[in-house]
PyMOL Python script that loads the backbone (N, CA, C, O; Angstrom):
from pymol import cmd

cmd.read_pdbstr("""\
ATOM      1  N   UNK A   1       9.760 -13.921  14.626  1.00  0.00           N
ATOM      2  CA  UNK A   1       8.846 -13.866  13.506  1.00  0.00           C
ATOM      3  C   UNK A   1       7.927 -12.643  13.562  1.00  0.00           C
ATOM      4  O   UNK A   1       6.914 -12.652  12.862  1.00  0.00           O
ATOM      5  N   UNK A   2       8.174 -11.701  14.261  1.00  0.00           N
ATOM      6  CA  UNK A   2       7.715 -10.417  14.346  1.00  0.00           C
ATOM      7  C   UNK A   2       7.368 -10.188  12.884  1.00  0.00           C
ATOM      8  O   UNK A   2       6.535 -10.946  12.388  1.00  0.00           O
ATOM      9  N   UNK A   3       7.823  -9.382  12.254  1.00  0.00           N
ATOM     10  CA  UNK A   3       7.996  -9.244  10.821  1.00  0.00           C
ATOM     11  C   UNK A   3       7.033  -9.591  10.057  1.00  0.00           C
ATOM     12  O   UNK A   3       6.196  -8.874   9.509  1.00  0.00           O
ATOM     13  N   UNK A   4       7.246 -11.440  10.008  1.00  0.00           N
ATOM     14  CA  UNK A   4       6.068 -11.694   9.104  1.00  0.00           C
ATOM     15  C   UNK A   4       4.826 -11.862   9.446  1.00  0.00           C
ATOM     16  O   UNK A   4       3.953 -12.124   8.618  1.00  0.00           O
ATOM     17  N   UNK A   5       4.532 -11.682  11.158  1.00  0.00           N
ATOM     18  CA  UNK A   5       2.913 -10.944  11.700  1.00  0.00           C
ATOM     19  C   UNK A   5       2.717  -9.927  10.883  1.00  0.00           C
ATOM     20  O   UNK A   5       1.867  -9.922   9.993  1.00  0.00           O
ATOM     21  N   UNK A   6       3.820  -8.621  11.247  1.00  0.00           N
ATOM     22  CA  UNK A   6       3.302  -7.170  10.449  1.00  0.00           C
ATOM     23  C   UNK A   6       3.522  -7.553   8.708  1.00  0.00           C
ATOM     24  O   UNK A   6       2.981  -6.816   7.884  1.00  0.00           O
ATOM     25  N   UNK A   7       4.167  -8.484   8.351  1.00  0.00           N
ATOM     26  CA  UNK A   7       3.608  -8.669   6.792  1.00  0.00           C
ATOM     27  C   UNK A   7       2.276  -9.402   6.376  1.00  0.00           C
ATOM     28  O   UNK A   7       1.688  -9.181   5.317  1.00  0.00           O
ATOM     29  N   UNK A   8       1.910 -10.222   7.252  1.00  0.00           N
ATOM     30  CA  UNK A   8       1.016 -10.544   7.183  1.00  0.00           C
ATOM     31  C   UNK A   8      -0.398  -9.590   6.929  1.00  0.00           C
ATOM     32  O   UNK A   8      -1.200  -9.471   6.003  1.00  0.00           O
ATOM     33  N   UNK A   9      -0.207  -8.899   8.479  1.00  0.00           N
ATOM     34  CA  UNK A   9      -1.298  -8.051   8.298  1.00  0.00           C
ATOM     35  C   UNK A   9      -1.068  -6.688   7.535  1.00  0.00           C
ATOM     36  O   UNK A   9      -2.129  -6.137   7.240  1.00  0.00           O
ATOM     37  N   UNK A  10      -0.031  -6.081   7.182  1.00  0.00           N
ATOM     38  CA  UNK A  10       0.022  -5.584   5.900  1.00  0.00           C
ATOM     39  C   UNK A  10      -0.954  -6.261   4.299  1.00  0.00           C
ATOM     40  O   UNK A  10      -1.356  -5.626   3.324  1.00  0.00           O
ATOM     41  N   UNK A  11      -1.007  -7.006   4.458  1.00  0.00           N
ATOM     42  CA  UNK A  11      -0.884  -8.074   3.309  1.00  0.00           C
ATOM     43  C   UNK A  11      -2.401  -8.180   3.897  1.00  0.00           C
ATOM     44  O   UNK A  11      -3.134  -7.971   2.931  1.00  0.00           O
ATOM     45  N   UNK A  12      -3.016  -8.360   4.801  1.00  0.00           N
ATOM     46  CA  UNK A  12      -4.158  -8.645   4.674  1.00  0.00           C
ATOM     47  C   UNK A  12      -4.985  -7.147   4.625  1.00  0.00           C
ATOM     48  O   UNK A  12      -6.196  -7.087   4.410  1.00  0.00           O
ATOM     49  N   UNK A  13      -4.018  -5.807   4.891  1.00  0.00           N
ATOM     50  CA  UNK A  13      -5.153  -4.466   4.579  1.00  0.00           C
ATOM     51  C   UNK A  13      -5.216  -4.870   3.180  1.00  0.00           C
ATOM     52  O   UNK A  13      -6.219  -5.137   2.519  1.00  0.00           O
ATOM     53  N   UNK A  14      -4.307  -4.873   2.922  1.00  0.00           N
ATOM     54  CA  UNK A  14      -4.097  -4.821   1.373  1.00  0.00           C
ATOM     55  C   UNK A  14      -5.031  -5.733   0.351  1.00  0.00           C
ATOM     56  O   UNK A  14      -5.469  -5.184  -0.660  1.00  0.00           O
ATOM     57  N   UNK A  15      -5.297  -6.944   0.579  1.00  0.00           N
ATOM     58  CA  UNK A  15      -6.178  -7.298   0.345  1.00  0.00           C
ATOM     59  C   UNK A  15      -7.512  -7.300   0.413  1.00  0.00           C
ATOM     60  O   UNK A  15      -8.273  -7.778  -0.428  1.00  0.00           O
ATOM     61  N   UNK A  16      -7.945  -6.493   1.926  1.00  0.00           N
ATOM     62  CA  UNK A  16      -9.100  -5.775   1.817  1.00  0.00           C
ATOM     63  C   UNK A  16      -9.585  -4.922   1.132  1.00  0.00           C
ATOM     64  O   UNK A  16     -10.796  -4.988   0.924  1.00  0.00           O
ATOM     65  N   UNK A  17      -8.749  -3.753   0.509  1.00  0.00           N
ATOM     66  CA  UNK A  17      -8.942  -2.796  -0.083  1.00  0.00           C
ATOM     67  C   UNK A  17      -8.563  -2.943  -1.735  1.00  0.00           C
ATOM     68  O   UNK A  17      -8.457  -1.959  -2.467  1.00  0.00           O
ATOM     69  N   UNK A  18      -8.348  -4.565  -2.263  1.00  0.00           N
ATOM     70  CA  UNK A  18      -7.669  -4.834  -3.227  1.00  0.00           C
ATOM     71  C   UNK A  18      -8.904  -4.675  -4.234  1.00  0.00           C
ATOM     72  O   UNK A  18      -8.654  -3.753  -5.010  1.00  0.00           O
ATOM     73  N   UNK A  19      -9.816  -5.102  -4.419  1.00  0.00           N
ATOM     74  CA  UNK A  19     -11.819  -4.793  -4.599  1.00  0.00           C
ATOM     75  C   UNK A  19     -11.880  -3.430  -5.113  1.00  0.00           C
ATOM     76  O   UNK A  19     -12.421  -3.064  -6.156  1.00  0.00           O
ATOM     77  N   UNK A  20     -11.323  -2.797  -4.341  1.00  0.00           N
ATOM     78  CA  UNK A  20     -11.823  -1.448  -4.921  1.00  0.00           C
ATOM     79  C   UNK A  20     -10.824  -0.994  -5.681  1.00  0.00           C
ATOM     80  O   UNK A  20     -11.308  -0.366  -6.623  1.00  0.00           O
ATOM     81  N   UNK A  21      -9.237  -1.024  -5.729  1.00  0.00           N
ATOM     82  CA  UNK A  21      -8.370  -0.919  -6.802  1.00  0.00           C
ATOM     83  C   UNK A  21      -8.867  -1.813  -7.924  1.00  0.00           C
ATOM     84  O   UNK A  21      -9.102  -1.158  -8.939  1.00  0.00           O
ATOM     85  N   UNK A  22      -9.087  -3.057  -8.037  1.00  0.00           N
ATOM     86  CA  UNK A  22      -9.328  -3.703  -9.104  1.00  0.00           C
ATOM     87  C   UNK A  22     -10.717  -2.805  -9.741  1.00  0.00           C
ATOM     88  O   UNK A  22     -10.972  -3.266 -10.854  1.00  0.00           O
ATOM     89  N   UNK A  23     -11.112  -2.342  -9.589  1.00  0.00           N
ATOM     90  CA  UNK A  23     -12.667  -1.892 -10.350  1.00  0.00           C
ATOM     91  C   UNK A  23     -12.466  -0.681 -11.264  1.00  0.00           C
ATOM     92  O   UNK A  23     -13.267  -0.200 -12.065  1.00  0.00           O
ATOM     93  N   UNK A  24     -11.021  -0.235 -10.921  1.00  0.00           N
ATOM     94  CA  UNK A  24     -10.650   0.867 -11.853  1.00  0.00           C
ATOM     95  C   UNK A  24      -9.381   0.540 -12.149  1.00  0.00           C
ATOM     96  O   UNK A  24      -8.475   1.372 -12.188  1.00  0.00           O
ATOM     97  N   UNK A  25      -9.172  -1.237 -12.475  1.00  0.00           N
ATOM     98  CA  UNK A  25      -8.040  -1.836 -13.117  1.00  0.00           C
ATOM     99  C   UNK A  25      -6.484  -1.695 -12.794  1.00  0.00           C
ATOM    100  O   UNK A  25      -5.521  -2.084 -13.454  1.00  0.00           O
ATOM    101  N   UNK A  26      -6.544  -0.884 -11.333  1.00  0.00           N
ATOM    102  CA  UNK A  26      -5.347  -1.094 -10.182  1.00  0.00           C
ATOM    103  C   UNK A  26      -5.424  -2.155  -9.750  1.00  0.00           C
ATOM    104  O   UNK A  26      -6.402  -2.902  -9.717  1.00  0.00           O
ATOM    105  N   UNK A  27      -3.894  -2.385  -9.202  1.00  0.00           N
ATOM    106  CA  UNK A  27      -3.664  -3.159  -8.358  1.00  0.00           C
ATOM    107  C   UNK A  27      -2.267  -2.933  -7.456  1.00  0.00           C
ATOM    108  O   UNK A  27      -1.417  -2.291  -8.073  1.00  0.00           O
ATOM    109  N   UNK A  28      -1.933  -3.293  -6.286  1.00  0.00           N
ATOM    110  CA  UNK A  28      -0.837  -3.262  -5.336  1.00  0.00           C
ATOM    111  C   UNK A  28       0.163  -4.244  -5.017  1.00  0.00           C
ATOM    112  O   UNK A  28      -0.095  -5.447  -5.072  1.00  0.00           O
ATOM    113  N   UNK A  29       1.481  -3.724  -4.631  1.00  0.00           N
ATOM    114  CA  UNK A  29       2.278  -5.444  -3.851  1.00  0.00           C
ATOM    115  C   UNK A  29       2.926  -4.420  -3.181  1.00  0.00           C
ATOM    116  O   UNK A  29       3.283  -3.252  -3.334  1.00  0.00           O
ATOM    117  N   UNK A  30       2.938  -5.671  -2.067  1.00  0.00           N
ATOM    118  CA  UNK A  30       4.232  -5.116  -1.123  1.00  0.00           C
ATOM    119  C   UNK A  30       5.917  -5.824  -1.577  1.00  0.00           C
ATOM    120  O   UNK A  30       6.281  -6.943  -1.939  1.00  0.00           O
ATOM    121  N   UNK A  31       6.582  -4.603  -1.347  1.00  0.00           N
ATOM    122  CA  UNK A  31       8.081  -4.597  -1.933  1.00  0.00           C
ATOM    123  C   UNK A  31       8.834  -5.175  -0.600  1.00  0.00           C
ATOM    124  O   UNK A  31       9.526  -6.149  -0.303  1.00  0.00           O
ATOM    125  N   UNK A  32       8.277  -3.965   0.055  1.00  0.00           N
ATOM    126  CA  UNK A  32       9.499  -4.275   1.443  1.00  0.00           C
ATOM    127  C   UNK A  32       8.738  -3.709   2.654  1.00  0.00           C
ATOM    128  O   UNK A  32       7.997  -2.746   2.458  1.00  0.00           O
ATOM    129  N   UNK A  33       8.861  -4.242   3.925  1.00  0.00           N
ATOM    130  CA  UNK A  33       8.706  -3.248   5.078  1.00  0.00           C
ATOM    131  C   UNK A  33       9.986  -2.980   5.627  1.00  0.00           C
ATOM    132  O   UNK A  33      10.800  -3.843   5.956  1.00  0.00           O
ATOM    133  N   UNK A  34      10.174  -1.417   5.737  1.00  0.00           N
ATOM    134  CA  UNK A  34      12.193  -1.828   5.950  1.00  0.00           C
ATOM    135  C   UNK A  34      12.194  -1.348   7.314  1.00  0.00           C
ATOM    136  O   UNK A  34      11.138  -0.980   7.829  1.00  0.00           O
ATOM    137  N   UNK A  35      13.080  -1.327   7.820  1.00  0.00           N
ATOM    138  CA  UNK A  35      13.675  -0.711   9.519  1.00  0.00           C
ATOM    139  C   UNK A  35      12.969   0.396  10.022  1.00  0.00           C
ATOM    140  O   UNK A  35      12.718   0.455  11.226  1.00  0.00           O
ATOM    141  N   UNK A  36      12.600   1.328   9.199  1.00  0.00           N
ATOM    142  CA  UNK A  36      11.786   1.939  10.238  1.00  0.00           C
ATOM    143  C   UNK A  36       9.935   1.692   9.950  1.00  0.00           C
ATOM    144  O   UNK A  36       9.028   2.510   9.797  1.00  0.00           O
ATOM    145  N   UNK A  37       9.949   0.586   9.966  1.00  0.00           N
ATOM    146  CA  UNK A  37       8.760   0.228   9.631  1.00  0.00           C
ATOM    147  C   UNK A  37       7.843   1.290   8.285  1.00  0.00           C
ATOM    148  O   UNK A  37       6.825   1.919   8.579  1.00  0.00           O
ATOM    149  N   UNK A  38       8.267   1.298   7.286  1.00  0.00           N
ATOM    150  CA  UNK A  38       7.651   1.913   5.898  1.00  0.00           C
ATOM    151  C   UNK A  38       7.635   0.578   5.060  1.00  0.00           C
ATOM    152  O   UNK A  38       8.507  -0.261   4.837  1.00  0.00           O
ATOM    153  N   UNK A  39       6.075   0.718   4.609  1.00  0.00           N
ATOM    154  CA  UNK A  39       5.931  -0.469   3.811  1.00  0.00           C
ATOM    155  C   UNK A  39       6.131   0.307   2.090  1.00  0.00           C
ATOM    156  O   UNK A  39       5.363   1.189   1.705  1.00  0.00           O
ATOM    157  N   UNK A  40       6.810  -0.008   1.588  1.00  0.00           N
ATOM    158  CA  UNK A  40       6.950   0.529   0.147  1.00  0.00           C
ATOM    159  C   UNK A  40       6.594  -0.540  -0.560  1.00  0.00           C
ATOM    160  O   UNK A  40       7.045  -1.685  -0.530  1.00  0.00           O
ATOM    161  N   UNK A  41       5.370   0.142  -1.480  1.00  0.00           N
ATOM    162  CA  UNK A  41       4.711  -0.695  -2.611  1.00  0.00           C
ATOM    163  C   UNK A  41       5.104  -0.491  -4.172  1.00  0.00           C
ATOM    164  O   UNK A  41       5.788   0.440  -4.596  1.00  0.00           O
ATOM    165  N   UNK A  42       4.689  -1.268  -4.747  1.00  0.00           N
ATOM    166  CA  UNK A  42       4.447  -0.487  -6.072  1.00  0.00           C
ATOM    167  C   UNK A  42       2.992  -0.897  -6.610  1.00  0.00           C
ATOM    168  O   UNK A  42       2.326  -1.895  -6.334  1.00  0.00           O
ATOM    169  N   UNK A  43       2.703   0.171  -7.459  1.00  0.00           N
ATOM    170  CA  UNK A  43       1.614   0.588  -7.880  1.00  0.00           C
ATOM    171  C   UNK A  43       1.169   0.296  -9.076  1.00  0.00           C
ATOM    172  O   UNK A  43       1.633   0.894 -10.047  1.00  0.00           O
ATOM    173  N   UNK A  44       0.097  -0.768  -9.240  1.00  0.00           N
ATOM    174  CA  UNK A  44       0.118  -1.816 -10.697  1.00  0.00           C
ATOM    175  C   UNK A  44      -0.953  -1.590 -11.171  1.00  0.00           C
ATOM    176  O   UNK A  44      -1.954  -1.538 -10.456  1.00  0.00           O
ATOM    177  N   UNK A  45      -0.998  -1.402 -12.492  1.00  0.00           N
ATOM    178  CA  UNK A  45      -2.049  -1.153 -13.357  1.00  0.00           C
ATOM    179  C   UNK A  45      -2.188   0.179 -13.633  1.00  0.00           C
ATOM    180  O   UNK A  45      -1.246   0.938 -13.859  1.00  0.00           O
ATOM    181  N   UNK A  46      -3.380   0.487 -13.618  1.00  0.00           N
ATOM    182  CA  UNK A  46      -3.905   1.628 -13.840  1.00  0.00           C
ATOM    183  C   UNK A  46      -3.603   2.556 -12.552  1.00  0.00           C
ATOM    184  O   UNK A  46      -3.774   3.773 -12.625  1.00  0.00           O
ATOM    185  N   UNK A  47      -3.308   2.153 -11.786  1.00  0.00           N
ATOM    186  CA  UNK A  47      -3.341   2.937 -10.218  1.00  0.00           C
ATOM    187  C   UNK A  47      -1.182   3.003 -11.103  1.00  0.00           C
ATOM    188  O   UNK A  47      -0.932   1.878 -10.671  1.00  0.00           O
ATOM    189  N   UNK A  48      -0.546   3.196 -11.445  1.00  0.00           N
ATOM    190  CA  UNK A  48       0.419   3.243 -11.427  1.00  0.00           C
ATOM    191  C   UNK A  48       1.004   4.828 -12.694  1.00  0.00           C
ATOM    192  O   UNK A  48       2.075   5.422 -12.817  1.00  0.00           O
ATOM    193  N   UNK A  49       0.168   4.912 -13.119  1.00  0.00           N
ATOM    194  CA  UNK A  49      -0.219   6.355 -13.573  1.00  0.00           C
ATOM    195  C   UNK A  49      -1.587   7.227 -13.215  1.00  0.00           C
ATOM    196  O   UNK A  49      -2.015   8.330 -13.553  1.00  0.00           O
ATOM    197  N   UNK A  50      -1.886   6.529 -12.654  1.00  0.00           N
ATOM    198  CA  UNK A  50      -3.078   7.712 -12.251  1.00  0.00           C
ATOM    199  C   UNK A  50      -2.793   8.647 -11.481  1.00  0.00           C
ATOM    200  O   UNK A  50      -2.244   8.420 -10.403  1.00  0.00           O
ATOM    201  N   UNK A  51      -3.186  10.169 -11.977  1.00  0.00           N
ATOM    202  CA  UNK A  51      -3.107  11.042 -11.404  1.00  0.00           C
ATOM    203  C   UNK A  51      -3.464  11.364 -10.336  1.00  0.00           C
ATOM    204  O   UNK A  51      -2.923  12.295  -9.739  1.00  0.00           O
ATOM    205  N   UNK A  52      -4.977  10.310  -9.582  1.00  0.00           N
ATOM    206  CA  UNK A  52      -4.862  10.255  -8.262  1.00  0.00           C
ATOM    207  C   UNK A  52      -4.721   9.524  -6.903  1.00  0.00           C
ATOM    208  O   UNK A  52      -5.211   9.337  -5.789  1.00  0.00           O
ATOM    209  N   UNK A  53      -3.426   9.158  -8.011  1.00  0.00           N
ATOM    210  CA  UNK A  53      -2.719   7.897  -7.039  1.00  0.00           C
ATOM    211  C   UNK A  53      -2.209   8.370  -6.079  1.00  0.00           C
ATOM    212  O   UNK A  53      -2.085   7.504  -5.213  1.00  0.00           O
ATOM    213  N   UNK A  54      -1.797   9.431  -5.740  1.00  0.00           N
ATOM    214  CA  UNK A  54      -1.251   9.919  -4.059  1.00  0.00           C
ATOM    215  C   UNK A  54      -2.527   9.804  -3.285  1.00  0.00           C
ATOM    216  O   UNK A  54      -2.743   9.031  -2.351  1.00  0.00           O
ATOM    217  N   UNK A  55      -3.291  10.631  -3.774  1.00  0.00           N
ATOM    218  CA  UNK A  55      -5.063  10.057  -3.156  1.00  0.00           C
ATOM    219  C   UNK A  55      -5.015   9.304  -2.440  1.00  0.00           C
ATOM    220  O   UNK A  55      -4.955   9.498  -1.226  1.00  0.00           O
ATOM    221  N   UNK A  56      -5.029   8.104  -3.066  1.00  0.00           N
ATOM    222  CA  UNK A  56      -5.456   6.821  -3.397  1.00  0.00           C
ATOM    223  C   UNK A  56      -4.578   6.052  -2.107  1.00  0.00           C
ATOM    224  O   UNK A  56      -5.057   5.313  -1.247  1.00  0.00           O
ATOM    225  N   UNK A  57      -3.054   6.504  -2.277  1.00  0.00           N
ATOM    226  CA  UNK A  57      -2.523   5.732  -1.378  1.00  0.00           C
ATOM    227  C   UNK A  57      -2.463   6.625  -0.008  1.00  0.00           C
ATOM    228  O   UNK A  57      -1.776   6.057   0.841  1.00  0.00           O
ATOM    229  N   UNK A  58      -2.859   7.543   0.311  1.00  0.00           N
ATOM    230  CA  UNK A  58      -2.789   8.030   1.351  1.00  0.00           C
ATOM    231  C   UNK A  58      -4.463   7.969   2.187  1.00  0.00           C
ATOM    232  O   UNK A  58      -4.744   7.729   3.361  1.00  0.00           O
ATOM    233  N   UNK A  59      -5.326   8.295   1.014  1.00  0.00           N
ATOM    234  CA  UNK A  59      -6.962   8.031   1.972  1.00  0.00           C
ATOM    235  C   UNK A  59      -7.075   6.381   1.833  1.00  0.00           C
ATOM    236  O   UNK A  59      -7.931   5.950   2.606  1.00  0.00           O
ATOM    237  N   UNK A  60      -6.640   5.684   1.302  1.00  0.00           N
ATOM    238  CA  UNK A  60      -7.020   4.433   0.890  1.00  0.00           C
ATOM    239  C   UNK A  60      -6.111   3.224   1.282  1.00  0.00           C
ATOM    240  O   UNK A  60      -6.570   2.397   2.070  1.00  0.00           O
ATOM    241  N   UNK A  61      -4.544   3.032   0.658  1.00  0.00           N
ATOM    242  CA  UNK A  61      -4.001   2.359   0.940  1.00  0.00           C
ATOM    243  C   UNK A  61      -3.175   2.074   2.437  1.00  0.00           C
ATOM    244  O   UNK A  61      -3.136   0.980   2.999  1.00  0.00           O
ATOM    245  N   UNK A  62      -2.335   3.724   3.080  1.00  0.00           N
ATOM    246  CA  UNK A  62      -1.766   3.787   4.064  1.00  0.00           C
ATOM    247  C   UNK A  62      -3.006   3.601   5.080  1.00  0.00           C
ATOM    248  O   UNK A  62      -2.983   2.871   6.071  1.00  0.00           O
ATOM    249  N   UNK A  63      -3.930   4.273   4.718  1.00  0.00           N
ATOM    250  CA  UNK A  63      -4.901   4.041   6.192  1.00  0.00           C
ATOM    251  C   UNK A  63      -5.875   2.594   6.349  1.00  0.00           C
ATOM    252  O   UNK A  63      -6.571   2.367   7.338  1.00  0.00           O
ATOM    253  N   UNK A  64      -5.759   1.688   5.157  1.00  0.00           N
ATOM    254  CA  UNK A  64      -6.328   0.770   5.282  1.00  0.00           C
ATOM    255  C   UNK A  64      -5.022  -0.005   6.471  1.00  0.00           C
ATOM    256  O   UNK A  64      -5.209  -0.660   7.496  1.00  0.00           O
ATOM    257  N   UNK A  65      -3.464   0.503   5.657  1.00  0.00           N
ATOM    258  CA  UNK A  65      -2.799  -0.645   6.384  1.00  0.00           C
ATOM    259  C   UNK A  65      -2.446   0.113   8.010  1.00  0.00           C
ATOM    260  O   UNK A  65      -2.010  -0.666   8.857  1.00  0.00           O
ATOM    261  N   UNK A  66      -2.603   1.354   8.357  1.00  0.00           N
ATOM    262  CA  UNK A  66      -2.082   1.642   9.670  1.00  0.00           C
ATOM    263  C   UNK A  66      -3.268   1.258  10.907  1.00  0.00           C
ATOM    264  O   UNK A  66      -3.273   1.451  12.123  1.00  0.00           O
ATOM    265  N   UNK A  67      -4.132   0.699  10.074  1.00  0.00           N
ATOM    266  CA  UNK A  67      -5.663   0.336  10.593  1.00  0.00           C
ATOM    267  C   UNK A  67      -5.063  -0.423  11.133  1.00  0.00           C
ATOM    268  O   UNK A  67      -4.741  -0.114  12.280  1.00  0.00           O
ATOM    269  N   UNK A  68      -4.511  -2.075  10.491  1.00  0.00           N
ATOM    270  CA  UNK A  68      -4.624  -3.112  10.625  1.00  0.00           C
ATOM    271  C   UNK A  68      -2.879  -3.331  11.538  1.00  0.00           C
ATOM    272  O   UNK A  68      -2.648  -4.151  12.427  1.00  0.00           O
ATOM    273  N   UNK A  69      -1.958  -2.379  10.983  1.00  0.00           N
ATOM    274  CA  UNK A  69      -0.724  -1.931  11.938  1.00  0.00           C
ATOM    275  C   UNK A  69      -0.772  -0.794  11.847  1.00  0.00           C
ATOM    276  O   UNK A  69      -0.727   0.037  10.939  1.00  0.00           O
ATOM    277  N   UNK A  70      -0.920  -0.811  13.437  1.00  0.00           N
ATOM    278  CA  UNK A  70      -0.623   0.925  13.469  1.00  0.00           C
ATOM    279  C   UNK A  70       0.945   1.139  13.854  1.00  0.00           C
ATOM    280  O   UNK A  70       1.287   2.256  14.242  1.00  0.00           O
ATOM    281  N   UNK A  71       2.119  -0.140  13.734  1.00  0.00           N
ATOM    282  CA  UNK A  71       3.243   0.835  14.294  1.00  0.00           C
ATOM    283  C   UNK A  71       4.212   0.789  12.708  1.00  0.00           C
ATOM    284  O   UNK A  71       5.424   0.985  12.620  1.00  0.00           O
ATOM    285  N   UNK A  72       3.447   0.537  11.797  1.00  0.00           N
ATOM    286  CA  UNK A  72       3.904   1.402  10.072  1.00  0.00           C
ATOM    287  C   UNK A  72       3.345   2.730  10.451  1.00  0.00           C
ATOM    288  O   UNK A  72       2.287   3.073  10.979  1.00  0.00           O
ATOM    289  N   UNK A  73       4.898   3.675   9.804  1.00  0.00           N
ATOM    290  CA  UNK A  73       4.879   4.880  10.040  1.00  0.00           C
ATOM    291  C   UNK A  73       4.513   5.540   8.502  1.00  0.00           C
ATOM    292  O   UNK A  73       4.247   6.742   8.523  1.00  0.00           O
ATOM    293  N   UNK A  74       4.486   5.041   7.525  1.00  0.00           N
ATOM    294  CA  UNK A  74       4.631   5.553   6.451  1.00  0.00           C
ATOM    295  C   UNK A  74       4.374   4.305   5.342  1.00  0.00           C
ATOM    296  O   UNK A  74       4.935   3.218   5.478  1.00  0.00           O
ATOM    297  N   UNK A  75       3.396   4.619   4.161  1.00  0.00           N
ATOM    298  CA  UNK A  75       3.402   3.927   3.073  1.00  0.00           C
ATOM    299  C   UNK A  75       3.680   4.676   2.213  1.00  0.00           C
ATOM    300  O   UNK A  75       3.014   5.685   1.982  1.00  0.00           O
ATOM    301  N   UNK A  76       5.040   4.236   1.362  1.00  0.00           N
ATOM    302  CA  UNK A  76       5.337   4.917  -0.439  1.00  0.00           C
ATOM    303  C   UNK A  76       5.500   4.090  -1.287  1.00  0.00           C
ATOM    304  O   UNK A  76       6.139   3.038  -1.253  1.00  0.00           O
ATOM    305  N   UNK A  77       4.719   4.710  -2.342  1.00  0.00           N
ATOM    306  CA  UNK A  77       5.044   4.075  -3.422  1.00  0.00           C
ATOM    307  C   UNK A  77       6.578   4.230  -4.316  1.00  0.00           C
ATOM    308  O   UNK A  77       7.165   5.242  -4.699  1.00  0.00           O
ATOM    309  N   UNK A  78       6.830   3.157  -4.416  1.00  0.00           N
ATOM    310  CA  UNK A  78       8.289   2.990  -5.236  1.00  0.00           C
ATOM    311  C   UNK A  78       8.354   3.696  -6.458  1.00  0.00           C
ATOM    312  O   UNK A  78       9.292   4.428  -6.774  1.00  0.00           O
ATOM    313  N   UNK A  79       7.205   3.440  -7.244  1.00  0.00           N
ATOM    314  CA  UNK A  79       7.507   3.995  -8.959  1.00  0.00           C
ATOM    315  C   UNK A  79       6.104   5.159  -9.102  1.00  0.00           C
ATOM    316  O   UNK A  79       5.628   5.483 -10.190  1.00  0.00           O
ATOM    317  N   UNK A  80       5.744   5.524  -8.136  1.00  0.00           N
ATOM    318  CA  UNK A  80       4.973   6.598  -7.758  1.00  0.00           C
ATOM    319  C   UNK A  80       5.662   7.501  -8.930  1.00  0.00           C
ATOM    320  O   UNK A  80       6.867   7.747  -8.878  1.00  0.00           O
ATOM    321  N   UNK A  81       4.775   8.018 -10.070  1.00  0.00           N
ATOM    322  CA  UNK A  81       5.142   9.147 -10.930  1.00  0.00           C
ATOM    323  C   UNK A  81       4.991  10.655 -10.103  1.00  0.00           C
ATOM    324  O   UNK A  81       4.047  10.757  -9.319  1.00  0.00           O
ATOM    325  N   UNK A  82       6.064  11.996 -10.309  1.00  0.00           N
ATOM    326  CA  UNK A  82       5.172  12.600  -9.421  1.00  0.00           C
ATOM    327  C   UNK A  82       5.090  13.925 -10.785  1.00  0.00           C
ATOM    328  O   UNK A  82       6.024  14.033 -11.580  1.00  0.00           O
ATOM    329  N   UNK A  83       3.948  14.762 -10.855  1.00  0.00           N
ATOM    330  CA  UNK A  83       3.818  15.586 -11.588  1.00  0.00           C
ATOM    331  C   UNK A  83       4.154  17.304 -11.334  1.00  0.00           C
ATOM    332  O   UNK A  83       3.961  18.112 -12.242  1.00  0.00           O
TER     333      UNK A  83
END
""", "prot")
cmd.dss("prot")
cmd.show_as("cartoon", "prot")
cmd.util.cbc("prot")
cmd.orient("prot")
């Protein structure tokens, strides 16, 4: 049950930092954590076109979750627009 520890606590950065996506009408899910430990999300709401959604998931989302696991090597977003 390895796995659903690190989904868990995936799932609980994510919910820490869920407060401050909601206030500018984002929101997050986790898709998958796959084999080499990358949690790929997608990016809901307003955070799903915003232009500073790489921002967002790199000062905000990946480091909330490598906080809480540090052996995720990588967070991407799935439907991440890129410009």
């Amino acid at each position: 049950m390895e796995n659903q520890d690190l989904l868990t606590r995936v799932e609980k950065a994510i919910e820490n930092i869920r407060p401050y996506l909601a206030e500018d009408g984002g929101d997050v899910k986790v898709v998958e954590i796959d084999s080499d430990n990358v949690v790929n999300v997608e990016l809901l709401g307003s955070c799903e076109t915003c232009p500073m959604s790489h921002m967002t998931m790199k000062a905000g989302i990946e480091e909330a979750i490598k906080k809480m696991a540090p052996e995720i090597t990588a967070v991407k977003a799935v439907n991440a627009t890129t410009a």
